[in-house]
Structures are given as structure tokens and as C-alpha cells.
GUFI-818913 format. One record per residue (C-alpha): residue in three letters; x, y, z; residue number from 0. Coordinates in steps of 0.5 Angstrom, whole numbers, plus 500, padded with zeros to 3 digits. Example, Ala and Ser with C-alpha at 12.3 -4.5 7.8 and 13.67 -1.06 7.14 Angstrom:
// residues 2
[ALA; [525; 491; 516]; 0]
[SER; [527; 498; 514]; 1]
***
This chain:
// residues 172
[UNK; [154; 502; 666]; 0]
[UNK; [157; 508; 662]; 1]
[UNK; [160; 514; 665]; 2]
[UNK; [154; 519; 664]; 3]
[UNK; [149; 514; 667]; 4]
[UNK; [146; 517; 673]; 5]
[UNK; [146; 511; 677]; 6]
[UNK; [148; 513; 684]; 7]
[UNK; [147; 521; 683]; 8]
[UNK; [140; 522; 684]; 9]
[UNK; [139; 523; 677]; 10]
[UNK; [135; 518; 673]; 11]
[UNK; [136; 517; 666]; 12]
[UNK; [130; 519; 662]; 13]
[UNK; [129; 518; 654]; 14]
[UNK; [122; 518; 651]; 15]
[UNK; [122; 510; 648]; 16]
[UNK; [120; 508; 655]; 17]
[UNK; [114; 514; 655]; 18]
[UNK; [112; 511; 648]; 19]
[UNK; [105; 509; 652]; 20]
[UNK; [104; 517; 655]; 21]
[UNK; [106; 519; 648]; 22]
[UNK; [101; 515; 645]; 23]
[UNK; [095; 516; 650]; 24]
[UNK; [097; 524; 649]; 25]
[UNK; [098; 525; 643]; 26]
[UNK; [092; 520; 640]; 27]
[UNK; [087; 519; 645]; 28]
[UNK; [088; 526; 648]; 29]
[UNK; [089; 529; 641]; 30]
[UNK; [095; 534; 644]; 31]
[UNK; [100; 536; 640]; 32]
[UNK; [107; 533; 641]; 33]
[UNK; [110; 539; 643]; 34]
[UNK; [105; 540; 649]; 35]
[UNK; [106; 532; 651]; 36]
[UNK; [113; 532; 651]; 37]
[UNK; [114; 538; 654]; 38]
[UNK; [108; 535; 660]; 39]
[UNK; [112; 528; 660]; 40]
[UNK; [118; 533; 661]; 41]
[UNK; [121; 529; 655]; 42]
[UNK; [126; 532; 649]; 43]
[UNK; [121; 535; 644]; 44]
[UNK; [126; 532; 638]; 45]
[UNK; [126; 525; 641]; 46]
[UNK; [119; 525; 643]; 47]
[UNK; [117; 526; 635]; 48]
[UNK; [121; 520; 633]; 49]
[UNK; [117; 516; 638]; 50]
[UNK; [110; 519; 635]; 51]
[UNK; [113; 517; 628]; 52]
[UNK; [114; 510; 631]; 53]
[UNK; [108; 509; 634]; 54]
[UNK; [103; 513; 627]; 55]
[UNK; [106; 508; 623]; 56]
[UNK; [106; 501; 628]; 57]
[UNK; [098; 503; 630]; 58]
[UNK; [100; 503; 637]; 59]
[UNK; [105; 501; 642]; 60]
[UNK; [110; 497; 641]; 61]
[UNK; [113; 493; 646]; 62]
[UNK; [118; 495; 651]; 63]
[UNK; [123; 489; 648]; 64]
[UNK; [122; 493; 641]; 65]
[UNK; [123; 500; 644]; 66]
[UNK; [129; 497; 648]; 67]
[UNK; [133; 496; 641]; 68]
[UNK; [131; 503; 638]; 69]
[UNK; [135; 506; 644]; 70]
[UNK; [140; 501; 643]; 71]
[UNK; [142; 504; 636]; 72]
[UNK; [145; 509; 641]; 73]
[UNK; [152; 506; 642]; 74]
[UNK; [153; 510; 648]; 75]
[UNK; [149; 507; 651]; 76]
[UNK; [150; 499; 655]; 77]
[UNK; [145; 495; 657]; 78]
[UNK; [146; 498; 664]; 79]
[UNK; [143; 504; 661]; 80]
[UNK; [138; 501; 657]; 81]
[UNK; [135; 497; 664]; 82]
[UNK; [135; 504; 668]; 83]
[UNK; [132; 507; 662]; 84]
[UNK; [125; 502; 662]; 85]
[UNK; [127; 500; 669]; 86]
[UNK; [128; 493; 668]; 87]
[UNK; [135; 489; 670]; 88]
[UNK; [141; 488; 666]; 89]
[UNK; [139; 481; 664]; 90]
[UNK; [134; 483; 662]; 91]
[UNK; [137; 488; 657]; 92]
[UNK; [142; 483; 654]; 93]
[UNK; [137; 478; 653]; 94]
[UNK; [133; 484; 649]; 95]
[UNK; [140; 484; 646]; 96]
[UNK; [141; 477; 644]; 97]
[UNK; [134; 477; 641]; 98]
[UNK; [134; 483; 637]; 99]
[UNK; [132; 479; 630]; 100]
[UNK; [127; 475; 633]; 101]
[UNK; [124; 482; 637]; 102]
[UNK; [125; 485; 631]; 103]
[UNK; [121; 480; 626]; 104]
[UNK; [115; 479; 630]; 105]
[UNK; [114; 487; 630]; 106]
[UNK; [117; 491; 625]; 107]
[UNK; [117; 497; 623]; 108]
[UNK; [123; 500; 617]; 109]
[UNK; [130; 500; 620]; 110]
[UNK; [130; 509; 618]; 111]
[UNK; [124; 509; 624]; 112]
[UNK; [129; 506; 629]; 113]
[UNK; [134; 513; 628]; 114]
[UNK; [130; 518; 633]; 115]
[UNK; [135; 524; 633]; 116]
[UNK; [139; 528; 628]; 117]
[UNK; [145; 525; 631]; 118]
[UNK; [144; 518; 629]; 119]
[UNK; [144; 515; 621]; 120]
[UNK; [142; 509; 618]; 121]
[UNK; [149; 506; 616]; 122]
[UNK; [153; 511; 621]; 123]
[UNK; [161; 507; 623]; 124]
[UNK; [160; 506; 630]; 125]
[UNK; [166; 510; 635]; 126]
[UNK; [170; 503; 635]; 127]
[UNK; [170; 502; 627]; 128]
[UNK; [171; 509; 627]; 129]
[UNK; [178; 508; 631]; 130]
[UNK; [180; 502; 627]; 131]
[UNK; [179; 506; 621]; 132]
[UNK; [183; 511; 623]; 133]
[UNK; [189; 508; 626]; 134]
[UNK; [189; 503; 619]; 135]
[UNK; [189; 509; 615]; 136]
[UNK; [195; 513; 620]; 137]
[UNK; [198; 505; 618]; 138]
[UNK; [199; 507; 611]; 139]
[UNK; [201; 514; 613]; 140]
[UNK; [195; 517; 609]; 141]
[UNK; [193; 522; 616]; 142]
[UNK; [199; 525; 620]; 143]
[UNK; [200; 529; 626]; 144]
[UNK; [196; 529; 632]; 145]
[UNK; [190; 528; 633]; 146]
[UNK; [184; 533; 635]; 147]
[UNK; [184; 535; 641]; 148]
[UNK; [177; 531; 642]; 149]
[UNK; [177; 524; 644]; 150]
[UNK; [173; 518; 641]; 151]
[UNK; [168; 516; 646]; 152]
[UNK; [167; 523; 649]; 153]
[UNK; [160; 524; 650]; 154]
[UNK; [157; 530; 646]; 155]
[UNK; [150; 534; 648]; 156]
[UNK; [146; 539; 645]; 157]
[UNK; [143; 545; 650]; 158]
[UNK; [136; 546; 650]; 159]
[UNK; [134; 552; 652]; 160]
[UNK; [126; 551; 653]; 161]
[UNK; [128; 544; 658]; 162]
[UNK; [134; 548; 661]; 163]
[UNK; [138; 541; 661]; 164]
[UNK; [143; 538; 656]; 165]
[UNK; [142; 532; 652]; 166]
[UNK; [146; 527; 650]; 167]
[UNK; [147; 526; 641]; 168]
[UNK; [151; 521; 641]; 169]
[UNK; [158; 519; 642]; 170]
[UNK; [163; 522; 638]; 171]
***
């Protein structure tokens, strides 16, 4: 389980993947806004937008194995996170993992809907191909001098003010 994950502390982690049912009931039958909704289901709004342009353009509710691989665009999280997340075991998640093509194939939606927030991109290194990176190019001498005061692998979070809370972005 990654370090930022709640597990033992008394706080769960939430992410609006595994609401993708209460948003499509709020957003399509009950017909409120996505604001209202994410903020009734106590969801990050930006997060919650991302899961409405995935169920508008699936038609309905995508299975929690499809929403699993969404999450697992975020390389922040391993598959204790992601089990926590949907509330099923770590088995489960790494079978989602093992699966991906198949789950993918047999619900498909373009790869673009797959990047919820502003911090992830379709193409984006992951931190272990960006540090490899770097140390290939401080081997040719092309970067010298120390590194930033950050690491790679430092969670980064973003403060929004209406939730009172921090939310994860991604991992630097």
C-alpha cells in the first residue's frame, strides 16, 4: 500500500471512480448539476467531471473493473490503494491489472477520457522513466549540479478551498 494511503488512520481513500453510480443517478436521473452532486457525494468537483464525461460518452455505468484502470492511470496509486478505493481486495485489483486489454476491449471508451484530472496526460513518462531519464542524461554529463530540493516519488496536492481538504495531483 503506498504511503498516502489511509489504511489504518481512520481515513479512507475516496476517489470519484468508485461513486461513478451516485454520479450517473445525480447527474442523469436526478438531473443536477455536477457541482451539486460532487459536492453532495463529498467528491472532488474536477474529478467528478471527469467521471460525467466518462459515463456521457459510455451511455451509462461502466463496470468497476473499467473504472479500476482509469484510477490506475494515476501511478501514485498500487493496487492496495485502488482495492481500498472500490472496497475489494488486493487480488482483485491485480487481477484488474493483469486483464486491462481484455477489460479495456470489451468496454471501450477513447484512452483521452481515461486522464480525469489536469495533472495526468495521455503520453506523460512515468516517475520511474523520468528518473531513468535523468540519470541517463547526468551520465552523458548533459545536466550537472545537484538536484532539486524535491524528490521524484514526493506526492503533490492541490488545496481546494470549498472541500476544506488537499487532493492528491499526481506523483512528481
Amino acid at each position: 500500500m503506498s504511503e498516502d494511503s489511509g489504511a489504518g488512520c481512520g481515513i479512507r481513500l475516496r476517489h470519484a471512480l468508485a461513486f461513478a453510480a451516485d454520479i450517473y443517478r445525480g447527474v442523469f436521473v436526478n438531473k443536477q448539476t455536477i457541482a451539486w452532486t460532487a459536492k453532495s457525494l463529498d467528491l472532488e468537483v474536477m474529478q467528478t467531471e471527469g467521471v460525467f464525461r466518462i459515463l456521457r460518452h459510455f451511455g451509462g455505468v461502466p463496470s468497476p473493473e473499467r473504472l479500476a484502470l482509469v484510477a490506475m492511470r494515476d501511478w501514485g496509486y498500487d493496487d492496495a490503494d485502488i482495492a481500498e478505493i472500490f472496497d475489494r481486495s488486493e487480488g482483485w485489483a491485480a487481477d484488474v491489472r493483469r486483464r486491462a486489454l481484455a477489460i479495456r476491449a470489451a468496454e471501450f471508451f477513447p484512452e483521452s477520457l481515461e486522464y480525469l484530472d489536469v495533472g495526468l496526460c495521455p503520453g506523460d513518462p512515468s516517475p520511474d522513466e523520468l528518473a531513468s531519464r535523468v540519470a541517463e542524461l547526468r551520465g552523458r554529463g548533459v545536466i550537472t549540479g545537484r538536484s532539486p530540493t524535491r524528490r521524484p516519488g514526493i506526492r503533490s496536492y492541490l488545496w481546494n478551498g470549498s472541500a476544506h481538504a488537499f487532493f492528491p495531483i499526481g506523483v512528481e
